[in-house]
Structures are given as structure tokens and as C-alpha cells.
DSSP file (Angstrom, degrees, kcal/mol; ACC not computed):
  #  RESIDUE AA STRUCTURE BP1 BP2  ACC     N-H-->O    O-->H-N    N-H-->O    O-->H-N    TCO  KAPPA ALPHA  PHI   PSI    X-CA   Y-CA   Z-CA
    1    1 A X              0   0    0      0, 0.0     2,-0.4     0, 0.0     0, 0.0   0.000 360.0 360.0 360.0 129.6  -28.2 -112.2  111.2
    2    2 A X        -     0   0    0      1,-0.0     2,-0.4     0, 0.0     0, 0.0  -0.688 360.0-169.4 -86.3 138.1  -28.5 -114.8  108.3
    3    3 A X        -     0   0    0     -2,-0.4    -1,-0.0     2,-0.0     0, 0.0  -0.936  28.3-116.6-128.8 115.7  -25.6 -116.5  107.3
    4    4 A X        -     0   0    0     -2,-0.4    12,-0.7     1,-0.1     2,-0.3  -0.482  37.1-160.4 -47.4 135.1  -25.7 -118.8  103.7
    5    5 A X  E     -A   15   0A   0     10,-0.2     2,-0.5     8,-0.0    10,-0.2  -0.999   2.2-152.6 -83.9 112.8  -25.1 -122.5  104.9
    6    6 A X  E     -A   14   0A   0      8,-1.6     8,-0.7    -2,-0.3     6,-0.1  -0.832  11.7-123.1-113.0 123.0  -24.1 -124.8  102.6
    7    7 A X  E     -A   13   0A   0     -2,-0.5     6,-0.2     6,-0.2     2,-0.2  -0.181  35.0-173.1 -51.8 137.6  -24.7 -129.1  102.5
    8    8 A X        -     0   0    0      4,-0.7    -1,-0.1     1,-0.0     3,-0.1  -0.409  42.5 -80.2-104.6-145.4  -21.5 -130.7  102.4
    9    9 A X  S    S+     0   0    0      1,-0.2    -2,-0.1    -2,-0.2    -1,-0.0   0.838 122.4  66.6 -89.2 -15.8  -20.7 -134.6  101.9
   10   10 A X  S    S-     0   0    0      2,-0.2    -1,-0.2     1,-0.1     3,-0.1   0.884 109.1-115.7 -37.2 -48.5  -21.4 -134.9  105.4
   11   11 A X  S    S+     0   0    0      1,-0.3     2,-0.3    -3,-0.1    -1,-0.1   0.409  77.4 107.3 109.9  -2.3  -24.8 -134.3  105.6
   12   12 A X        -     0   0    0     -6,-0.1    -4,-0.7     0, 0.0     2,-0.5  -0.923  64.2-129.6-113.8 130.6  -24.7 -131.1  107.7
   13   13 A X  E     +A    7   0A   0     -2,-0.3     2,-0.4    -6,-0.2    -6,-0.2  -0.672  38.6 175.8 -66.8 132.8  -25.4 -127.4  106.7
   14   14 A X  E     -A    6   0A   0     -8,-0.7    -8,-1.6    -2,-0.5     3,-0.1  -0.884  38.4 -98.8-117.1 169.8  -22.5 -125.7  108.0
   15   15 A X  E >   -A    5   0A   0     -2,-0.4     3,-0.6   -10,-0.2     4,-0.4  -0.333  62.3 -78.8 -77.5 166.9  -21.7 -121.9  107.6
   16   16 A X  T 3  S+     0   0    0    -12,-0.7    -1,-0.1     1,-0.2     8,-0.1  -0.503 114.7  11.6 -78.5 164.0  -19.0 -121.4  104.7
   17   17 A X  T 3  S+     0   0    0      6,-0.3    -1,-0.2     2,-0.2     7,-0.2  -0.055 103.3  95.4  87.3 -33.2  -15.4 -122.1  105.5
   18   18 A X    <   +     0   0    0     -3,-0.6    -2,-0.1     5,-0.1    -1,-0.1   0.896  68.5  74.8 -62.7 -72.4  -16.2 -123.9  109.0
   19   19 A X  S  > S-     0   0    0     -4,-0.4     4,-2.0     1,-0.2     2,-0.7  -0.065  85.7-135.2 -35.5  94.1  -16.2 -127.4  107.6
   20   20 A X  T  4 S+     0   0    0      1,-0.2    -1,-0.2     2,-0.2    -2,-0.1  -0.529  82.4   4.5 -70.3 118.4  -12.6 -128.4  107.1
   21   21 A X  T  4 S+     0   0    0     -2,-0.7     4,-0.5    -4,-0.1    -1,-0.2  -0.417 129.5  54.7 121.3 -51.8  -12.2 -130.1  103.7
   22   22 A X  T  4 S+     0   0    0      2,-0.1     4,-0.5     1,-0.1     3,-0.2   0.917 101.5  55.0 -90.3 -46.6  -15.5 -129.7  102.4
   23   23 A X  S  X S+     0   0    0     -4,-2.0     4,-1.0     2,-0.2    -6,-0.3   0.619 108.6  49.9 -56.5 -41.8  -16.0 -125.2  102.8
   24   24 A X  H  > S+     0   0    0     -5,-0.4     4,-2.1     2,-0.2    -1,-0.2   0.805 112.8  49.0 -51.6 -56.3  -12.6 -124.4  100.7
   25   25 A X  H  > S+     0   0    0     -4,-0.5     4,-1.0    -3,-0.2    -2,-0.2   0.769 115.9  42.9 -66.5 -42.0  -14.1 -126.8   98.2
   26   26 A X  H  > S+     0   0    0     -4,-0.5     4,-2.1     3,-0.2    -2,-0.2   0.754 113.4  45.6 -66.1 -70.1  -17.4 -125.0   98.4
   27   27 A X  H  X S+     0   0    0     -4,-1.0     4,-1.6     2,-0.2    -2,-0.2   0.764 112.9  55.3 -73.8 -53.4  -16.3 -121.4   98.4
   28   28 A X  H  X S+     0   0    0     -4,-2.1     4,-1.5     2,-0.2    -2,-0.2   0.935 107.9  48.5 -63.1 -37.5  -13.9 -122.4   95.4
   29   29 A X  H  < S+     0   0    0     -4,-1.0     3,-0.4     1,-0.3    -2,-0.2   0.929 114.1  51.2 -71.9 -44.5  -17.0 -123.9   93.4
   30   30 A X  H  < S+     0   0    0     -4,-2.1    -1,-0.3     1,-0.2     3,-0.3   0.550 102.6  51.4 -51.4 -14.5  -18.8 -120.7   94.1
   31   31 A X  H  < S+     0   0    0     -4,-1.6    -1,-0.2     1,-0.1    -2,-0.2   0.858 103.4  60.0-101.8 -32.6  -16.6 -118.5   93.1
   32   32 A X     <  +     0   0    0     -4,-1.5     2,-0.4    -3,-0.4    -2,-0.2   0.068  68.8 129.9 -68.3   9.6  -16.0 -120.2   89.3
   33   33 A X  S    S-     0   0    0     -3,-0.3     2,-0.1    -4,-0.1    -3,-0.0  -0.514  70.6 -16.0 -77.3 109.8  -19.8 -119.8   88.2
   34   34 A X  S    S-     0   0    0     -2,-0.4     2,-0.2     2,-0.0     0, 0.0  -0.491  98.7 -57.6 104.3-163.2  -20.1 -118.1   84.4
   35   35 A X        -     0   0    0     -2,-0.1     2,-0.1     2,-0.0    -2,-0.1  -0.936  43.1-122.2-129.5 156.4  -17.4 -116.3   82.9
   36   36 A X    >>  -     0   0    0     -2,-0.2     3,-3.0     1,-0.1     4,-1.2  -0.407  38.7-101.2-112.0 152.3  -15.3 -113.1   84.1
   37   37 A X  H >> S+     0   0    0      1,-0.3     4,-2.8     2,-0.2     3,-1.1   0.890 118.8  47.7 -26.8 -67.2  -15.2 -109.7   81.7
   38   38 A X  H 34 S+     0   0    0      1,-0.3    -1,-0.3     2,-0.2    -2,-0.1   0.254 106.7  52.7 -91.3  28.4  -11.9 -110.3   80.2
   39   39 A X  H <> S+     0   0    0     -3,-3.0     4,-1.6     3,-0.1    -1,-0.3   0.398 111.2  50.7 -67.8 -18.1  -12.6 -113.9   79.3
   40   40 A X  H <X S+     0   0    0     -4,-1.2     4,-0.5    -3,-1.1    -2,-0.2   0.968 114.1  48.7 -64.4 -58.4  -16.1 -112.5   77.3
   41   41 A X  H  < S+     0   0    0     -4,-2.8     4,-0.3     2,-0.3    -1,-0.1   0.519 108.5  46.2 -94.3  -0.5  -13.9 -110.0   75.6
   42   42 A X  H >> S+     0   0    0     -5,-0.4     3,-5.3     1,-0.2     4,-1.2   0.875 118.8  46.5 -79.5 -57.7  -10.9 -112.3   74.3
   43   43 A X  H 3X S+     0   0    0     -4,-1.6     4,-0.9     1,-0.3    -2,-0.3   0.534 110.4  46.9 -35.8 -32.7  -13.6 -114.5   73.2
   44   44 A X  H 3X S+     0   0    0     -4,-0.5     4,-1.9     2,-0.2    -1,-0.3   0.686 119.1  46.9-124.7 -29.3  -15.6 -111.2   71.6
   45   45 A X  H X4 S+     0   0    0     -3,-5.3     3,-0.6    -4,-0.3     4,-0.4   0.994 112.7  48.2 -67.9 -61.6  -11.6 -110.3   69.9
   46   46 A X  H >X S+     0   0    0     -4,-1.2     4,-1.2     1,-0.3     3,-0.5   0.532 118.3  41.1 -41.7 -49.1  -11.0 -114.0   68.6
   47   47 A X  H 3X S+     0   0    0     -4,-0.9     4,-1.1     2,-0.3     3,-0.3   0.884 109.7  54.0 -47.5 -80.5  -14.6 -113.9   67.1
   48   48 A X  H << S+     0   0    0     -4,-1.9    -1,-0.3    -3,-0.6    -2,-0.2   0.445 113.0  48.5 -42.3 -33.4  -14.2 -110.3   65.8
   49   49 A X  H X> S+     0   0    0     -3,-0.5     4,-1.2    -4,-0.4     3,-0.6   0.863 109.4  51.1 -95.9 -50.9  -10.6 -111.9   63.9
   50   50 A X  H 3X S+     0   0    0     -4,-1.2     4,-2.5    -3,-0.3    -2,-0.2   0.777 110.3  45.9 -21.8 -45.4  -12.2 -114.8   62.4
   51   51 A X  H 3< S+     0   0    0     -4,-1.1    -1,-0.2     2,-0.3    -2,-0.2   0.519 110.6  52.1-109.7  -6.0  -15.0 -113.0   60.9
   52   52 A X  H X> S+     0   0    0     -3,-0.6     4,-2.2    -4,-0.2     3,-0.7   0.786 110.6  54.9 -61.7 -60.8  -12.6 -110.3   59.5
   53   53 A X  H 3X S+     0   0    0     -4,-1.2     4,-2.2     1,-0.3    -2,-0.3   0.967 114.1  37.6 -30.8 -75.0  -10.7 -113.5   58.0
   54   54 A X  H 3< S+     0   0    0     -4,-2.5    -1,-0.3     1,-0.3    -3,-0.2   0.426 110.9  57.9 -95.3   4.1  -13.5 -114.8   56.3
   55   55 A X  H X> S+     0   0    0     -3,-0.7     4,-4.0     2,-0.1     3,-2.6   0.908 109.1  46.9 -71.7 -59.3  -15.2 -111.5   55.0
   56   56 A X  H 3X S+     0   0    0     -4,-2.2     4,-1.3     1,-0.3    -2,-0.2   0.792 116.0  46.1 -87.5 -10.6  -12.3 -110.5   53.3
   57   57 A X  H 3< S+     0   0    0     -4,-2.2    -1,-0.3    -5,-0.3    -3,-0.1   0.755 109.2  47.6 -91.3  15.8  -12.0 -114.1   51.7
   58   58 A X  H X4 S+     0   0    0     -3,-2.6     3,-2.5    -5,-0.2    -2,-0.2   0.753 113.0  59.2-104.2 -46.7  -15.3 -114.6   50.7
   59   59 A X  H >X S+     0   0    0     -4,-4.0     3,-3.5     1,-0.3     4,-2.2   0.951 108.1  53.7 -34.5 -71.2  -14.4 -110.3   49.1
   60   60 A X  H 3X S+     0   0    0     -4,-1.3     4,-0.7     1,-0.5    -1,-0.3   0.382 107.0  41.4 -41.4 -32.7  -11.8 -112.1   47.3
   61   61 A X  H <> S+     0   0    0     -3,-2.5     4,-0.5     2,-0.2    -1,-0.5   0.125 115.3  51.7-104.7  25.1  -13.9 -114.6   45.8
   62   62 A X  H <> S+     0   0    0     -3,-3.5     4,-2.2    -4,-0.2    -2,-0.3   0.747 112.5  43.9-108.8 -77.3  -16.6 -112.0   44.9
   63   63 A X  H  X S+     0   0    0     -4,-2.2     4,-1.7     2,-0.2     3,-0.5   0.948 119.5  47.5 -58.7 -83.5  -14.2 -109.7   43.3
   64   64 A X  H  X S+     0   0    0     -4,-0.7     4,-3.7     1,-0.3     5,-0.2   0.711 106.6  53.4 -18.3 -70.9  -12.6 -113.0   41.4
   65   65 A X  H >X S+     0   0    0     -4,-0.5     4,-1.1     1,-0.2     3,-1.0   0.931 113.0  48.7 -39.1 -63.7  -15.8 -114.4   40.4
   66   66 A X  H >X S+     0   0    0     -4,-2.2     4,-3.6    -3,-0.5     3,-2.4   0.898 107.9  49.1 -31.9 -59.0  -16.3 -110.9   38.8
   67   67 A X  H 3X S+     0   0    0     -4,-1.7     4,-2.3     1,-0.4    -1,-0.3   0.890 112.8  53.8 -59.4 -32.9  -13.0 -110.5   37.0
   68   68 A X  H << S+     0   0    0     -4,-3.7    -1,-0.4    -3,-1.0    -2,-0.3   0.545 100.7  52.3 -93.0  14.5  -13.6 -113.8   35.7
   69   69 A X  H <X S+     0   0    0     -3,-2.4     4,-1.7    -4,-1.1    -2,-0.2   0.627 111.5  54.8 -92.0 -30.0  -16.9 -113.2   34.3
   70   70 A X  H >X S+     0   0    0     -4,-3.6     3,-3.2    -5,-0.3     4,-1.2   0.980 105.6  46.6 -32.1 -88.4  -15.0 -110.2   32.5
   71   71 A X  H 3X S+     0   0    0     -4,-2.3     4,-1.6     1,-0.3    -1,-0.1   0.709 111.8  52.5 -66.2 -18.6  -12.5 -112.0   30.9
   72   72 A X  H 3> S+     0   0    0     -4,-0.2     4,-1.8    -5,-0.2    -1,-0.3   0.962 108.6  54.5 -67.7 -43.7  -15.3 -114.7   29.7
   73   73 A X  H <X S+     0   0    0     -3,-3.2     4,-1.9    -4,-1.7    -2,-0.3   0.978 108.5  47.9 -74.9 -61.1  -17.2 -111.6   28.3
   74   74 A X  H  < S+     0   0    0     -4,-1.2     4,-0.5     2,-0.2    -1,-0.3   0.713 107.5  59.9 -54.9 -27.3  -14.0 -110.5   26.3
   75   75 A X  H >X S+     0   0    0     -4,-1.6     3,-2.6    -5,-0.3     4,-1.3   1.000 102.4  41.8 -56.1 -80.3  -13.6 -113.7   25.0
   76   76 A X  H 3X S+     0   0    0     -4,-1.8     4,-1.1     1,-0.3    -2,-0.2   0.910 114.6  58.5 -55.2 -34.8  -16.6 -114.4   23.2
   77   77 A X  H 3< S+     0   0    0     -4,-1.9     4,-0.5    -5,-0.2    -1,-0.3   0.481 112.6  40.1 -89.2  13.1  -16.3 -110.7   21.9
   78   78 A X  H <> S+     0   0    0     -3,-2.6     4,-3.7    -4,-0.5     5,-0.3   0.803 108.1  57.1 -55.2 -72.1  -13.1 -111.5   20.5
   79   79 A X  H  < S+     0   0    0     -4,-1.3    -2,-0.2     2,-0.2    -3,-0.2   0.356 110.1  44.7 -15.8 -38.0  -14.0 -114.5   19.4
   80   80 A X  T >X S+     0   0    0     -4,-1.1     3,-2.4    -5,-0.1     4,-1.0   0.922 108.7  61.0 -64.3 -64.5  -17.1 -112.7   17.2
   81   81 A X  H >> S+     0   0    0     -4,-0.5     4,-1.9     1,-0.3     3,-1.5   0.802 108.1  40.4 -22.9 -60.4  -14.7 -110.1   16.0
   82   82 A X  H 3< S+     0   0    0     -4,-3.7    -1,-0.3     1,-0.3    -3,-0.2   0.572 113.0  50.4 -94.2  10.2  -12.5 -112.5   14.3
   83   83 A X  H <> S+     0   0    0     -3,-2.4     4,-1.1    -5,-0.3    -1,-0.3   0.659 107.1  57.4 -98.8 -12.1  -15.0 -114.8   12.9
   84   84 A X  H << S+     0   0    0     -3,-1.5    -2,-0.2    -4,-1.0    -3,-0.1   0.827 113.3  40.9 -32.3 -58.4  -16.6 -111.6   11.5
   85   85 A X  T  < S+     0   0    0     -4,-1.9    -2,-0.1     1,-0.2    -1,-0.1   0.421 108.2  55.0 -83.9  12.2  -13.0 -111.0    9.8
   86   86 A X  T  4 S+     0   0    0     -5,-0.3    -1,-0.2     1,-0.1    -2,-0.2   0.776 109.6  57.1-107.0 -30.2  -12.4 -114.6    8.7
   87   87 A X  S  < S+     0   0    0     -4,-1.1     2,-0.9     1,-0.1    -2,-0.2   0.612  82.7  97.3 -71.3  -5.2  -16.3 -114.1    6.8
   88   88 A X  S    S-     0   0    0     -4,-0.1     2,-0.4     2,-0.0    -1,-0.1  -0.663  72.8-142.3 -99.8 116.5  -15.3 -111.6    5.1
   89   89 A X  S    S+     0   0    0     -2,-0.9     3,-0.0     1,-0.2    -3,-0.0  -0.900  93.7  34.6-112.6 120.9  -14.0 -112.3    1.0
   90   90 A X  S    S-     0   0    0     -2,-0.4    -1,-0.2     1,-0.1     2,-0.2   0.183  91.3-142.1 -77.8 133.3  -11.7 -110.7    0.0
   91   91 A X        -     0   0    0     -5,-0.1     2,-0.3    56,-0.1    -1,-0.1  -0.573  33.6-155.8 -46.2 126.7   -9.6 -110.6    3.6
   92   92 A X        -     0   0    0     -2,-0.2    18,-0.1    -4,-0.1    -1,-0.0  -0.987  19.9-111.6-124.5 115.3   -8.2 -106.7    3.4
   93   93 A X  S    S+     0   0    0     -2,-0.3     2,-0.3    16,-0.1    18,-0.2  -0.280  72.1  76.5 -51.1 151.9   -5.3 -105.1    4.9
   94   94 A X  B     -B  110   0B   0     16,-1.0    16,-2.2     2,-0.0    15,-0.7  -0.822  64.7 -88.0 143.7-166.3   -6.6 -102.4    7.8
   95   95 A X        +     0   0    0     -2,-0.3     2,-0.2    14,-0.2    12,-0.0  -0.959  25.7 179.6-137.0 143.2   -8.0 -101.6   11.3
   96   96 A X        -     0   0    0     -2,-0.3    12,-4.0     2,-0.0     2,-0.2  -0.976   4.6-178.2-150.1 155.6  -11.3 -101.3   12.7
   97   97 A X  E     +D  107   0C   0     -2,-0.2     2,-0.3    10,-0.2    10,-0.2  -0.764   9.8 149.3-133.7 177.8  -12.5 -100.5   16.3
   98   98 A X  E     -D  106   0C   0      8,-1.4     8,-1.3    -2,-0.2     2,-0.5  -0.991  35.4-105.9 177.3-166.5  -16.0 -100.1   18.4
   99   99 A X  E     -D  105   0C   0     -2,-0.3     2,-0.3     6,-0.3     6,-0.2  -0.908  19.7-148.8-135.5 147.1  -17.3 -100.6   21.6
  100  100 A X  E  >  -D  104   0C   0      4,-5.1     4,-1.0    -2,-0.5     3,-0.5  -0.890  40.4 -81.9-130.4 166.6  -19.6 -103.1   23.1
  101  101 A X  T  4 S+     0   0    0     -2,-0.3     4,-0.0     1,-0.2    -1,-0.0  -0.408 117.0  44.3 -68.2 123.6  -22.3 -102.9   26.0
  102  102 A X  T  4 S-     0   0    0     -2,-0.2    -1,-0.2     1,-0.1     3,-0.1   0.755 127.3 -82.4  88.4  29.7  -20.3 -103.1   29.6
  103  103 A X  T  4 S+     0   0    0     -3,-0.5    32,-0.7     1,-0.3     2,-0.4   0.793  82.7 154.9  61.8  31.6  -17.3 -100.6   28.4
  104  104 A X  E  <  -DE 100 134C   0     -4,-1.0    -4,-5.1    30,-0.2    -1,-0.3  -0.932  28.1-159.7-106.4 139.3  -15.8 -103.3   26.8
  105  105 A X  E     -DE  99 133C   0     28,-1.8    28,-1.1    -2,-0.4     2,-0.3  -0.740   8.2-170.0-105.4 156.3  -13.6 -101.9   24.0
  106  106 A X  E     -DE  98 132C   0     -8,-1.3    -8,-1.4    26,-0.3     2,-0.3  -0.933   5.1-168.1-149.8 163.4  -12.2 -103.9   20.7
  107  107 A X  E     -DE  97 131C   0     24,-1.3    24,-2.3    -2,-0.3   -10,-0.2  -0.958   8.6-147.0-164.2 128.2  -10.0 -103.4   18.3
  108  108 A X        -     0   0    0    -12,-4.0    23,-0.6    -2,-0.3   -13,-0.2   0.694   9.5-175.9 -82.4-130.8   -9.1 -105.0   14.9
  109  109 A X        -     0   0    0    -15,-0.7    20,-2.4    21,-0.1     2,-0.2   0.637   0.6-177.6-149.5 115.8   -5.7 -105.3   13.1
  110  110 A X  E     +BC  94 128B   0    -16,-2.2   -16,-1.0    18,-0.3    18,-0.2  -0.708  20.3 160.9 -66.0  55.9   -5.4 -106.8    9.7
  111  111 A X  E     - C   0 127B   0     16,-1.2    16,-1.8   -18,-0.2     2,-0.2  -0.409  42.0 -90.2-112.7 149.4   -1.9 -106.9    8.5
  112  112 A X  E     - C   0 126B   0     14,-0.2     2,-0.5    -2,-0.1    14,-0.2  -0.373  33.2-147.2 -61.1 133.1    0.1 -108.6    6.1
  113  113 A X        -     0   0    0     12,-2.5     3,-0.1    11,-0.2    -1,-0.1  -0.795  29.9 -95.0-106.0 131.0    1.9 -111.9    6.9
  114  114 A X        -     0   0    0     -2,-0.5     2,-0.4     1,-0.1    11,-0.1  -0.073  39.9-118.9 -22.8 123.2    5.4 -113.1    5.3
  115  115 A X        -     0   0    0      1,-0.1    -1,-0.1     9,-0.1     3,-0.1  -0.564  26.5-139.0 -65.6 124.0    5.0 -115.2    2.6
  116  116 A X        -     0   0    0     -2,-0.4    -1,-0.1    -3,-0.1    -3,-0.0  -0.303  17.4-115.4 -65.6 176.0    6.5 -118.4    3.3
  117  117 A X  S    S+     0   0    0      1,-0.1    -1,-0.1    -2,-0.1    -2,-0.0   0.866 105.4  44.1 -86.2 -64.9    8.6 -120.2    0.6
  118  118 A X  S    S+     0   0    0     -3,-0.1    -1,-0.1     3,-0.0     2,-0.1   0.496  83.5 120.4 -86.1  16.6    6.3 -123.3    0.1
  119  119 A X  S    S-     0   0    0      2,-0.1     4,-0.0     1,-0.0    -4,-0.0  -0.609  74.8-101.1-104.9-172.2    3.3 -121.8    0.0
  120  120 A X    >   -     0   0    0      1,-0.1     3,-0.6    -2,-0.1    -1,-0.0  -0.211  32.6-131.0 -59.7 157.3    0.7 -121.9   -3.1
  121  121 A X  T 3  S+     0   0    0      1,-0.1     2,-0.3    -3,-0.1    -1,-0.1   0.829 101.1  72.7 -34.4 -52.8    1.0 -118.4   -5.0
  122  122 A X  T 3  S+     0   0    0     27,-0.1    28,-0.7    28,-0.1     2,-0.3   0.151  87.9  71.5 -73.8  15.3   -2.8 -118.2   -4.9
  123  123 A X  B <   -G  149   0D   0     -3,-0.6     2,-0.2    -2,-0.3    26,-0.2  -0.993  54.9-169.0-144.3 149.5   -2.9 -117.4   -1.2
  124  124 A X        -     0   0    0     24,-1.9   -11,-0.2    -2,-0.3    -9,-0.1  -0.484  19.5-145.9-135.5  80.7   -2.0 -114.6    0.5
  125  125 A X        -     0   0    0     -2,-0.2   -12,-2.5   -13,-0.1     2,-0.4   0.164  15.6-170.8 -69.3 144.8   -1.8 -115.0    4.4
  126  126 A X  E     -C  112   0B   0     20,-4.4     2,-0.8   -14,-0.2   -14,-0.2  -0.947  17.9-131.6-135.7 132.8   -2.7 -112.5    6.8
  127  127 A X  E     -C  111   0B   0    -16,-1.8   -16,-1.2    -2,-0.4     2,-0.7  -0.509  19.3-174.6 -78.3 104.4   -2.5 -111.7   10.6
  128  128 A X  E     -C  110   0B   0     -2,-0.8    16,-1.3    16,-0.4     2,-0.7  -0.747   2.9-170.1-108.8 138.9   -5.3 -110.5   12.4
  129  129 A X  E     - F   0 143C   0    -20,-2.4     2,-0.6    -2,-0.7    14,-0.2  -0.855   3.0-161.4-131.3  96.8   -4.9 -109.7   15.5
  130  130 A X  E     - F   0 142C   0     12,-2.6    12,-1.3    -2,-0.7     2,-0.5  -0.648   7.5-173.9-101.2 119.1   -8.1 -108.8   18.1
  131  131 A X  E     -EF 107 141C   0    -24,-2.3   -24,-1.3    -2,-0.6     2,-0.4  -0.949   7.3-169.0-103.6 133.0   -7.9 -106.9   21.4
  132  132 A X  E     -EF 106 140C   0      8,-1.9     8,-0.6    -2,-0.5   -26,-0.3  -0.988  10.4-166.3-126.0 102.8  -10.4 -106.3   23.8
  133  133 A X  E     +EF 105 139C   0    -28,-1.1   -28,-1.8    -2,-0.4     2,-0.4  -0.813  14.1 148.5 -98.0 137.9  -10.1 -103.8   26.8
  134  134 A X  E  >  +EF 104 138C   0      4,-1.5     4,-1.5    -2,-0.3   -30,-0.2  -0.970  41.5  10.0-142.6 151.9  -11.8 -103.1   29.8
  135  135 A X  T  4 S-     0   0    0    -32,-0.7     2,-1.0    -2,-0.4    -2,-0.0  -0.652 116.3 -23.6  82.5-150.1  -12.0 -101.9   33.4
  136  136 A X  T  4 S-     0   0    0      1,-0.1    -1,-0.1    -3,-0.0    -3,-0.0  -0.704 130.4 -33.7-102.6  74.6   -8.6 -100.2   34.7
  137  137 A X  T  4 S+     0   0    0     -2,-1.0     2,-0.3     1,-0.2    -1,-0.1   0.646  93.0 142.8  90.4  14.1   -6.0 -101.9   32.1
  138  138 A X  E  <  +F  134   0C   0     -4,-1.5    -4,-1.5     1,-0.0     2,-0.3  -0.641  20.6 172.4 -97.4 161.7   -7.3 -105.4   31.4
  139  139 A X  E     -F  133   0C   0     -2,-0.3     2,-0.3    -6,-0.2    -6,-0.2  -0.780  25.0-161.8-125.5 179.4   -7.1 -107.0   28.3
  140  140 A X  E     -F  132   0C   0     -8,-0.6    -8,-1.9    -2,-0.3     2,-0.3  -0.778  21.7-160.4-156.7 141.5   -7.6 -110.2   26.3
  141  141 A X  E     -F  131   0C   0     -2,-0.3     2,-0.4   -10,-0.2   -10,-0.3  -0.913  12.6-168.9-108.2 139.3   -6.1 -111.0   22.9
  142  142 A X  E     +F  130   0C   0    -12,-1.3   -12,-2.6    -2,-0.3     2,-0.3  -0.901   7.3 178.4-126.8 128.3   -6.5 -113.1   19.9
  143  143 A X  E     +F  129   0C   0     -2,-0.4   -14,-0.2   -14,-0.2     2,-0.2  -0.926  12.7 145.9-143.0 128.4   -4.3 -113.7   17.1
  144  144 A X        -     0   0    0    -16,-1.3     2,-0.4    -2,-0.3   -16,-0.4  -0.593  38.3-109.6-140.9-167.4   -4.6 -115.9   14.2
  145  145 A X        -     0   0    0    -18,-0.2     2,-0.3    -2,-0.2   -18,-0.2  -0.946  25.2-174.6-125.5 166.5   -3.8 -116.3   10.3
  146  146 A X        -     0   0    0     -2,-0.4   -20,-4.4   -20,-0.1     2,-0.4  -0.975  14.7-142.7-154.3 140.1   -6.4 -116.2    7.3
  147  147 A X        -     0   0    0     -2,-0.3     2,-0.3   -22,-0.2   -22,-0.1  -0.953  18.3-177.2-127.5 141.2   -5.6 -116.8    3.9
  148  148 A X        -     0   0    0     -2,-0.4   -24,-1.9     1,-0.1   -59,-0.1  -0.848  36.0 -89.2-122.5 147.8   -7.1 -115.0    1.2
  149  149 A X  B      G  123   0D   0     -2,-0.3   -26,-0.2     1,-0.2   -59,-0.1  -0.123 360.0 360.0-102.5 157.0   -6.9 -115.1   -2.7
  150  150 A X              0   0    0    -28,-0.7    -1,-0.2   -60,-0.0   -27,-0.1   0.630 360.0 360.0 -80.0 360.0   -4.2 -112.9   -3.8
């Protein structure tokens, strides 16, 4: 019957175990080669929780980037609105609304503003006030004064 022999620091194969000092040593080294199930599968958890981590913050800047490419898009289409109503002579009290491409909604308001005390007679200021909606409840606003000849 064959029996594994293994060199030690001697210099002699001996069977395992025989060889006091060196067989223990031997046996021990043999027995730690690779790695055992449930070290594979913390490793495989740890992994599995990292890459959960960093999908949902990498979601997070996905979704962000988005929302701020919204609110940029409501901006310049405020931003037209009310240079739309600042070209227009005479400036007129009322409201006007519409829709733009990418469900963004807008909305006008043209109301009269308090006369102050030191201003000219010949001007007659007004507040216009633009809103832009989109998505599930967002907005953006802009709100200015214009004066306009009485």
C-alpha cells in the first residue's frame, strides 16, 4: 500500500506525522491550501454590499443629474417668457399660459404694482410673475418689475 511521504528539513521522506517537529508542520501546511466555502461566501456577501452601495449612489447621481437638467430647462423657459413680456409696449395687466415640448408647463401673471411715492407719474410699474411646472410637483419661478407708460 502507498503511503504520501513528505521531504522534511532533514533530508528524509518520511511518512506524514512520523517525523517529530517537522510532520505536524507538514500536515498543518497541507491542510491550509485555498480557501474554505464559508470564507468564498463572506467574501461573495461583502462584494454583493459594496456593489449595492455604489449602484444606488451612482442611481442617485443619475436621477440628480436629471432633475438638474429639468430645472435648467425651466429656467431658460422662464427666462424667455419674461423677456417676451418686458418686449412687449404697452406692458398690460392679465394672464397667459402654454405648454412647451418635455411637459413643461408656464404660466404668466401681469398685475399691477403699488405706486410708490417718489416715483415719476409717467410710469406705471408692474409685477410679473412667471411659473414653470413639471414632473410630479416641481416648479421654478421668476418675478420681476417692468415699468410702463401710464
Amino acid at each position: 500500500l502507498w503511503r504520501a511521504r513528505f521531504w522534511c528539513r532533514c533530508g528524509l521522506a518520511h511518512r506524514q506525522g512520523t517525523h517529530p517537529g517537522c510532520g505536524a508542520r507538514q500536515l498543518k501546511m497541507q491542510r491550509q491550501q485555498g480557501f474554505s466555502l464559508l470564507e468564498v461566501l463572506v467574501a461573495f456577501a461583502i462584494l454583493a454590499m459594496s456593489l449595492g452601495v455604489l449602484y444606488q449612489a451612482f442611481g442617485g447621481s443619475l436621477r440628480n443629474l436629471s432633475v438638474s437638467g429639468n430645472y435648467t430647462s425651466a429656467m431658460i423657459i422662464a427666462e424667455s417668457k419674461l423677456s417676451e413680456v418686458a418686449d412687449r409696449v404697452p406692458l398690460r395687466q392679465g394672464s397667459e399660459q402654454g405648454e412647451e415640448k418635455g411637459g413643461f408647463r408656464w404660466k404668466v401673471d401681469v398685475l399691477p404694482y403699488e405706486e410708490l411715492e417718489d416715483m415719476p407719474r409717467s410710469f406705471k410699474p408692474y409685477h410679473v410673475h412667471v411659473r414653470v411646472t413639471w414632473g410630479q410637483g416641481r416648479s421654478y419661478a421668476l418675478d420681476t418689475l417692468r415699468l410702463s407708460d401710464k
